[in-house]
N, C-alpha and C positions, 0 to 999 in steps of 0.2 A: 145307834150309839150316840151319846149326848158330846156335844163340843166344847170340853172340859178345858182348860186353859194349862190350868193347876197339875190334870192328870196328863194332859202332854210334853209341859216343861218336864215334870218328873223324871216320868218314864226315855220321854225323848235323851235325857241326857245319862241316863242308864244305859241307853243304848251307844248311845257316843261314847263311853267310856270304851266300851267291848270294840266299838270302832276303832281306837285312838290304839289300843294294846295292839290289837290285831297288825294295824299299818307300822306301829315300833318295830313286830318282830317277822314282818317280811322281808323280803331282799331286793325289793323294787330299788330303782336306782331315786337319788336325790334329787329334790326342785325345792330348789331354794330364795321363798317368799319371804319378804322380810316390809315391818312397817318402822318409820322412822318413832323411836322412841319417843314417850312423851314423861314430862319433867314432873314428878310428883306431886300436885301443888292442892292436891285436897280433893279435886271431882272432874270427873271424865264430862266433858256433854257430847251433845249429836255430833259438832264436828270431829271429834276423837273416834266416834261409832262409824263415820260412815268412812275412814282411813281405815279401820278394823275390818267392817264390813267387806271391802274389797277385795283388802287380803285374806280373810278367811273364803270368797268365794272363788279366787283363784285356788288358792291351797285345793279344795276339797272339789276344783274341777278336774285339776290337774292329778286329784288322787283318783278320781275315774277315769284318766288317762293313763293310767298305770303307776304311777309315780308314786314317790313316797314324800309326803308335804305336811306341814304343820305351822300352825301359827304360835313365834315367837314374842314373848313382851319384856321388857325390861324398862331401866327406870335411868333417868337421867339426873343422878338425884345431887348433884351439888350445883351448886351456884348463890347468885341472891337474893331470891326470894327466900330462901332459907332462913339468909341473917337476916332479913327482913322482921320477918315470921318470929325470929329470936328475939330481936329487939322488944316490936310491940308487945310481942306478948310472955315473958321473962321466960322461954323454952330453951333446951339446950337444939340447934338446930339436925342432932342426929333425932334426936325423940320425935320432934315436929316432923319430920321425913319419914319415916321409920310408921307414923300413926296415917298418914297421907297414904301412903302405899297399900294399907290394911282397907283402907275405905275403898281406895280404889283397886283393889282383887276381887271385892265385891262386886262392884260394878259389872268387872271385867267377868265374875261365876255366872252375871246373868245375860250376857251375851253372848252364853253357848256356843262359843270360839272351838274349833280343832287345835286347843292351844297342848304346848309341848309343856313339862311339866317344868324343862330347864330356863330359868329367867336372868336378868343380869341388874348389878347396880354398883350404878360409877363409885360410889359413896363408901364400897367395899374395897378393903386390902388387895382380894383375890382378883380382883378387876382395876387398880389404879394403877399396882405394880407395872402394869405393861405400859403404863402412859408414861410412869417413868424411865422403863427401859426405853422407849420411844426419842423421849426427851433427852437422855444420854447417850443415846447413838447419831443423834442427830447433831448436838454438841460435839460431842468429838469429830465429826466429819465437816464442821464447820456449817452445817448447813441451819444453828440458831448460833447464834451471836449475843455477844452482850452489851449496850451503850448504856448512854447517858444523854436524853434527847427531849424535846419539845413534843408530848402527846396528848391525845384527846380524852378531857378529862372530864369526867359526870361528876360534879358538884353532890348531885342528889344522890348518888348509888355509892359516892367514893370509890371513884375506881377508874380505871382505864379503859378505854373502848379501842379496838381498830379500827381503820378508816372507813373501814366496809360496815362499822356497826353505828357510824353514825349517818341519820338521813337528814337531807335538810337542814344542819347544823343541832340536832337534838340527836339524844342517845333513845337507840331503837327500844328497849323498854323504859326507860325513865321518862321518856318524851322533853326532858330538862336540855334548857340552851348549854352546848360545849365549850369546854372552854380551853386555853392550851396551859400545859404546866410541862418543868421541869425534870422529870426523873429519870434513875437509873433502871433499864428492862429489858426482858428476853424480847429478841426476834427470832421469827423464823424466815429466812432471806430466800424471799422471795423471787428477790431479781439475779439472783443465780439460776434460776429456772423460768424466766418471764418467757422466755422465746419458747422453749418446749412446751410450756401451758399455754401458749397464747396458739399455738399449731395444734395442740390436741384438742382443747375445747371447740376450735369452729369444726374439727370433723370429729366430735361424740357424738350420742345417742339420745341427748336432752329435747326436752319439748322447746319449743321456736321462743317459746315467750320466756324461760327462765334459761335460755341459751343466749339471746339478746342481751338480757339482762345480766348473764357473768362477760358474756363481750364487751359490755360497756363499761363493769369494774375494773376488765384489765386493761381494755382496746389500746389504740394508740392516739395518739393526738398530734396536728400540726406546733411545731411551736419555733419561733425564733431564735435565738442567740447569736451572739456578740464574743470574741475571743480576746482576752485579756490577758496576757504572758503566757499564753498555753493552756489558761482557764475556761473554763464556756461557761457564759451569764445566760441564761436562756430568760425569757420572756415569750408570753402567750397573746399574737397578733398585737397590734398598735394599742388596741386599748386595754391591755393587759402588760405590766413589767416585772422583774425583779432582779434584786443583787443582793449576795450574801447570801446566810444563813436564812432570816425571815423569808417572805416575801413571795409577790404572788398574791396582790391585791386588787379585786375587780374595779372598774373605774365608773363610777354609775354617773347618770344627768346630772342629781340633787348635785355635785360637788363643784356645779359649772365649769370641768374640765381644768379641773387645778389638781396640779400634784402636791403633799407634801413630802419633802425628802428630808429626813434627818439625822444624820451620822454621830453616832454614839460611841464612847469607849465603853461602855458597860458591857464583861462578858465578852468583848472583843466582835462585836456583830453591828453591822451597816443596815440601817430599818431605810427601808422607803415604803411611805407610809399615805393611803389616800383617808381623808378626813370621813370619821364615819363608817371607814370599811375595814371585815373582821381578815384576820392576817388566814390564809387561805393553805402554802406552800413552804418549802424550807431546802435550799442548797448550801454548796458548801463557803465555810469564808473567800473570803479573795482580798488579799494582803494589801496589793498594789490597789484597789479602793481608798484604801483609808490615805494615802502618800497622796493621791490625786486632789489636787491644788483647786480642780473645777467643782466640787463636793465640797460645798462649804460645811462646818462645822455647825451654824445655826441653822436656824429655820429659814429653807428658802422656797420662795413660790414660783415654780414656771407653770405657765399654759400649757395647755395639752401640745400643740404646737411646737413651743420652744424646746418641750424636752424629748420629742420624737424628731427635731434637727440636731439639738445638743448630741441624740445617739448617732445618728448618721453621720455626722460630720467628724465623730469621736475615731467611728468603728465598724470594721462592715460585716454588715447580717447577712445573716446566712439561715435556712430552714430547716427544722428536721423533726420527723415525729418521734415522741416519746411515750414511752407507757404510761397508764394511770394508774394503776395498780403499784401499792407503797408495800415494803417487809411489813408481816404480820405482828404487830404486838400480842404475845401469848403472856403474858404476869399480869396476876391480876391483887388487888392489893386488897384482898380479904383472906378471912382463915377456912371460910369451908369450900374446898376447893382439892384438886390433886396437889400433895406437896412437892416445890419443885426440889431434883433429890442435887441440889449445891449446897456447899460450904461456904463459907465468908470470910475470907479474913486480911487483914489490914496490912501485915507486913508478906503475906505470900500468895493475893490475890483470889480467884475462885476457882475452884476443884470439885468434880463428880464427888460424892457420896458414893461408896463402894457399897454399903447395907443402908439405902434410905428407908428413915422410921414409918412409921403412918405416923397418920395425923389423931392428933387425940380429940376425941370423940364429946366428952362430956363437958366442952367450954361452951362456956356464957359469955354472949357478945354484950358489949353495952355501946358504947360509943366507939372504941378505938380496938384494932385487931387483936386478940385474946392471946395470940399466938406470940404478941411481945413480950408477954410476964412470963409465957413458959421456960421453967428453968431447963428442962433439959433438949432446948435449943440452943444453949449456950454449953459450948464445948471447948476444948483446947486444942491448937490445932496440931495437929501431928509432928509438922514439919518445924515450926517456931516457937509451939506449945507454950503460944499465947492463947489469951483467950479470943474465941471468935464464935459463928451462930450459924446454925442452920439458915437457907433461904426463907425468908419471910412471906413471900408474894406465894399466891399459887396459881395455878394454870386456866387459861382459860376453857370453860368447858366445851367449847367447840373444837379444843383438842382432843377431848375422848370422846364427842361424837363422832371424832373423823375417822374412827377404824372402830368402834364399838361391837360393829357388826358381826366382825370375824371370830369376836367372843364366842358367838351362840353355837358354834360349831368345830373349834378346834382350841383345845384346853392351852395350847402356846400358840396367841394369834401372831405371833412372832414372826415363824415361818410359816403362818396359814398362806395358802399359793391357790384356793379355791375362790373362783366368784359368786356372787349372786345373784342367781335368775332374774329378779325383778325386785326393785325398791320402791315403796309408795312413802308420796308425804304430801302432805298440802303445799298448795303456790306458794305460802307468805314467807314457810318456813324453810322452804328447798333451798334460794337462790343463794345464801348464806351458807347454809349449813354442805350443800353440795359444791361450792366452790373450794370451799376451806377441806372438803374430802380431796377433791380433785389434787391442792397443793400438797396437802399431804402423802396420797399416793403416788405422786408424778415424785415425790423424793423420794419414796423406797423403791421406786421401780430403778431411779439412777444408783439407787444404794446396791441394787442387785438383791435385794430381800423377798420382792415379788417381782412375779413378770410382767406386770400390769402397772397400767395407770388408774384406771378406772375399774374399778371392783366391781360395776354392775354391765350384767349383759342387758338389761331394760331397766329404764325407770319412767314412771308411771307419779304424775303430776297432777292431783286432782284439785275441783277447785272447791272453795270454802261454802261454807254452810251461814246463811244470815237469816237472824231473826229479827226480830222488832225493838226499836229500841226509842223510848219516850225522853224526849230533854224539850223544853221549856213548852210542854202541850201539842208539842210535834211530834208528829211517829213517824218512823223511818228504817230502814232494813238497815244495819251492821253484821260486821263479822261476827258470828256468836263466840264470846267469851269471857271468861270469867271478870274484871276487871273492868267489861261494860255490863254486869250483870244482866246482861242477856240471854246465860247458858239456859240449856235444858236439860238434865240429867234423864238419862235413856233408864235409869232404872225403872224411874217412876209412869214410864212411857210404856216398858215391857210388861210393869206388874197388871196394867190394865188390858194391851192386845197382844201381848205374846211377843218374845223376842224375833216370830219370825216376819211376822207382820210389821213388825219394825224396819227389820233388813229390808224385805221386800219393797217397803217404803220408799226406804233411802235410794235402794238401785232407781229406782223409777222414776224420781224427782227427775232425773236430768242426765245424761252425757257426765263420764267422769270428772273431765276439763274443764265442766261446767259451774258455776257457783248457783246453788238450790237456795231458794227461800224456805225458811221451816212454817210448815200450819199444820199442827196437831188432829184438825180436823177433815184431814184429807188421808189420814190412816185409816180410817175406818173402811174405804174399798177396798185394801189389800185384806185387812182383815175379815170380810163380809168373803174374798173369793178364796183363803185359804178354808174356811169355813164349807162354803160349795165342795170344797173336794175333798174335806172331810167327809162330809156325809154323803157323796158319789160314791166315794171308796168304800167305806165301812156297809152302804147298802148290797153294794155289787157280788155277783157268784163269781171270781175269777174264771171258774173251771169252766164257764157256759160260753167263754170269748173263741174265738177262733186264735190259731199261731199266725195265720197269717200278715204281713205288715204293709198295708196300704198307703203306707206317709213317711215322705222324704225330710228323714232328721237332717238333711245339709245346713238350713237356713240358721236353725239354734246351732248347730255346732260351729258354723261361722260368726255368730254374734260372740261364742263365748271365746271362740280365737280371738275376735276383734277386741273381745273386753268393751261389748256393748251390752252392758246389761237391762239399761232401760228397753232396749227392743226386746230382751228375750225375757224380761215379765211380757210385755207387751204380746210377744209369742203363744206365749204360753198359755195366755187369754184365750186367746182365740182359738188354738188346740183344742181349750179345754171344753169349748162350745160347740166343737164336731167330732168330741173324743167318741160319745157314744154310738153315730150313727157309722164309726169306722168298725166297731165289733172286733175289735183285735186285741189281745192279752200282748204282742208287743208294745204295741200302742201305750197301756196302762202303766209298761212297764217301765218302757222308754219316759214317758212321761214324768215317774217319779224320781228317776236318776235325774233330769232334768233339773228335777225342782229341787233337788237335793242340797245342791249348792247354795242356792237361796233364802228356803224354808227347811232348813236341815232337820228339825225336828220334828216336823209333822211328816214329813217325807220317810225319816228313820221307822218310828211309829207306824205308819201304815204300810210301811213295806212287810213289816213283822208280823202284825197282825192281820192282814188280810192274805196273808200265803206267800207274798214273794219269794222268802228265804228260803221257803221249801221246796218250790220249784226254780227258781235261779239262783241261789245261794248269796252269800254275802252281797251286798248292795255293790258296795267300791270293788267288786271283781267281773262287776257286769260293762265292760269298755265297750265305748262306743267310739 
């Protein structure tokens, strides 16, 4: 029989449907695999495939373990690349998302996924609702707040970051220098809960390197302070200080160990400021500052010296550690976004929305938030029936990442009280998005909503996918993605060696945790040996094999516990090269359960037509 590409995708995914019905309407118990959603921004590449890839080969192992599994997708679909996308290109950003999605289900039909037919998207009524219930229970319990404070602000995206989303003093996608500004915004108060998160995260179930890594968002730090009428000034070791509101200014060589200190009335805040250096920290005023006689009111110069005696001789230090981790800024100061569900108003403060609207769908962004001219923001308010306005900011979307999940399986994730088996996402994007989960669910657990902190019994941490990337006649490996135009669209990968020869690919490259190089030209031996066992199978008399079974399955079934998939292609190789001198029909059989997981469609396919199903019946009921 010829090794038809075309006649296998086909047929292969005929049979997966009949798979996929079948596993709906059994009574196996759940396992629930889930991959961290991705943001709809026009094209899926290899690194999205092979976050897919994993989890569809757990799913469909674990459905030959008995189980009932399937692979969920959904869309993360608001934020700013949206307005972005609006702007440049005069789109309303529901249409721009809404045409993003359509391209990639495509994508998504030809990666022959065990996908479930239920999906989800933030960008919908049916799914933001609950971010809003979220946000008003959490308001009323006190656990978001509302000020008026000095945040980190992206010049280029316009908008707000939390501290965790800026690295290196640029905002994590803008790559734009930060700057501080003024405004009124939701928190979510964090440090009501610093102690219970900071003891739960060192004993989770995280991998070492993005466990390190939220340790050191929250950790603790040595720091000094000074007690002033019952005030504490803290400052960080001798060459670090601060007082007031500001401060918290590193003290570098270039400045020759000179401090500037300068005492302001403006806004009622005391700057102590070193020349050159960006303002880093922020505490609270301290009154008796500004009365003290020894703080001039101009510009005065000490040496690093004189002003590390001036404090000693002032005041005495004392040591303590403090956390690093700041309350979450969740508002964010664009229109497409969850709306947040408050009222506004001037003579009687801010109040829940009891029926929050949605957000309307067909504005045009130009320059400034669309969501200003909408009249029916502006409402009366009940109590003073003045006029006043719906909330303007909306939320940030690593709010609805933080329980998204619970969507895919119970219609009120409210009281959803179930976990999930295993969560995958790549390194770059877990550390963030799995801490801000952690704050979130460490406050419903205090709320008594769920009984958990931690909504995942495994997560699974893979590492990124790099391609080649030319800048000034240099080539060089990058993280593949869209914006270094580096990606590779797996469609165009599949049309030529078959989706399974892809997968196969991907498992082999390397160790999960690993980061693969991509070369296009190292698919051709996965697809060169799914081809071999094409035409093994399709020559072979089943009936002529012996029952007997001379070969100890331990080894793969232990790779696929480990979630080592590079060794069991690697397995499988080798199998496949003393399959026939073993003469056993379990052997052949075993064999394509095996393979199942990995090359599900050619495996499907040959189970069918060369007799399996008639003498072992359905594939996924043959447990090993």
């Amino acid at each position: 029989m010829i090794f038809n590409l075309k006649y296998i995708e086909k047929y292969g995914k005929k049979i997966q449907k009949y798979n996929i019905k079948k596993i709906i309407n059994s009574d196996r118990k759940n396992y629930r695999c889930i991959s961290m959603f991705p943001y709809p921004s026009g094209t899926l590449h290899i690194g999205h495939f092979r976050n897919y890839v994993i989890n569809d080969v757990i799913c469909r192992y674990k459905i030959i373990k008995g189980y009932k599994s399937f692979f969920y997708i959904g869309w993360d679909a608001f934020g700013l690349p949206a307005e972005k996308a609006s702007i440049e290109n005069n789109i309303i950003p529901n249409k721009w998302i809404k045409s993003n999605i359509k391209k990639m289900k495509k994508q998504i039909k030809k990666m022959n996924l065990f996908i479930h037919n239920y999906t989800i998207n933030t960008s919908k009524y049916s799914f933001y609702k609950y971010s809003q219930k979220f946000f008003s229970i959490f308001l009323k319990k006190k656990y978001i707040y509302k000020k008026k404070g000095l945040v980190n602000w992206d010049d280029k995206d316009k908008t707000v970051l939390a501290d965790e989303q800026v690295i290196n003093g640029r905002g994590w996608r803008s790559k734009s220098k930060i700057s501080k500004k003024n405004i009124t915004m939701y928190f979510i108060n964090v440090k009501k809960i610093k102690y219970t998160l900071y003891k739960e995260i060192n004993n989770s179930n995280l991998p070492k390197k993005t466990l390190n890594s939220q340790i050191n968002w929250i950790g603790k730090e040595n720091y000094y302070y000074i007690k002033i009428k019952k005030k504490k000034v803290f400052f960080k070791n001798k060459l670090f200080f601060f007082i007031s509101k500001v401060i918290f200014f590193p003290l570098k060589k270039k400045n020759n160990n000179k401090f500037l200190i300068r005492y302001t009335n403006k806004k009622e805040k005391i700057y102590v400021e070193y020349k050159d250096c960006e303002r880093i920290h922020f505490c609270e005023d301290i009154e008796y500052l500004k009365k003290n006689k020894k703080i001039n009111k101009k510009f005065i110069r000490y040496n690093k010296k004189k002003l590390i005696f001036f404090i000693k001789k002032n005041f005495l230090i004392k040591k303590k550690k403090i956390f690093k981790i700041k309350d979450w800024s969740i508002s964010r100061q664009r229109y497409w976004g969850t709306p947040i569900p408050t009222i506004n108003c001037k003579n009687c403060g801010t109040f829940i929305c009891k029926k929050p609207k949605k957000l309307p769908k067909n504005l045009k962004i130009k320059k400034i938030n669309p969501i200003y001219k909408f009249k029916k923001y502006y409402i009366n308010c009940k109590k003073c029936k003045n006029l006043c306005n719906r909330e303007f900011d909306t939320l940030d979307t690593f709010f609805d990442s933080s329980w998204y999940f619970l969507n895919y399986f119970s219609k009120n994730p409210i009281i959803s009280q179930k976990k999930l088996d295993t969560y995958i996402g790549g390194s770059e994007h877990s550390i963030l998005h799995l801490l801000y989960v952690k704050i979130f669910f460490t406050i419903l657990k205090k709320l008594k909503i769920t009984k958990f902190s931690n909504p995942f019994k495994k997560i699974i941490v893979h590492g990124m996918v790099l391609n080649k990337t030319i800048k000034k006649k240099k080539t060089f490996y990058e993280k593949m993605s869209k914006s270094k135009k580096n990606g590779v669209d797996p469609s165009k990968i599949i049309n030529i060696y078959g989706s399974d020869s892809l997968r196969m690919y991907i498992l082999f490259m390397g160790k999960i945790q690993d980061d693969i190089k991509w070369d296009e030209k190292k698919i051709i031996g996965c697809y060169r040996f799914l081809k071999k066992i094409w035409f093994f199978y399709t020559k072979i008399n089943i009936n002529k094999f012996n029952k007997k079974n001379n070969y100890s399955i331990k080894k793969i079934l232990f790779f696929y516990k480990k979630k080592k998939f590079n060794n069991i292609v690697s397995e499988l190789m080798i199998l496949f090269k003393k399959i026939k001198q073993f003469n056993s029909l379990k052997i052949l059989k075993n064999f394509l359960i095996f393979l199942n997981p990995i090359a599900p469609m050619l495996s499907n396919i040959i189970w069918v037509i060369c007799g399996f199903e008639k003498i072992f019946g359905f594939i996924y009921n043959n447990s090993l």
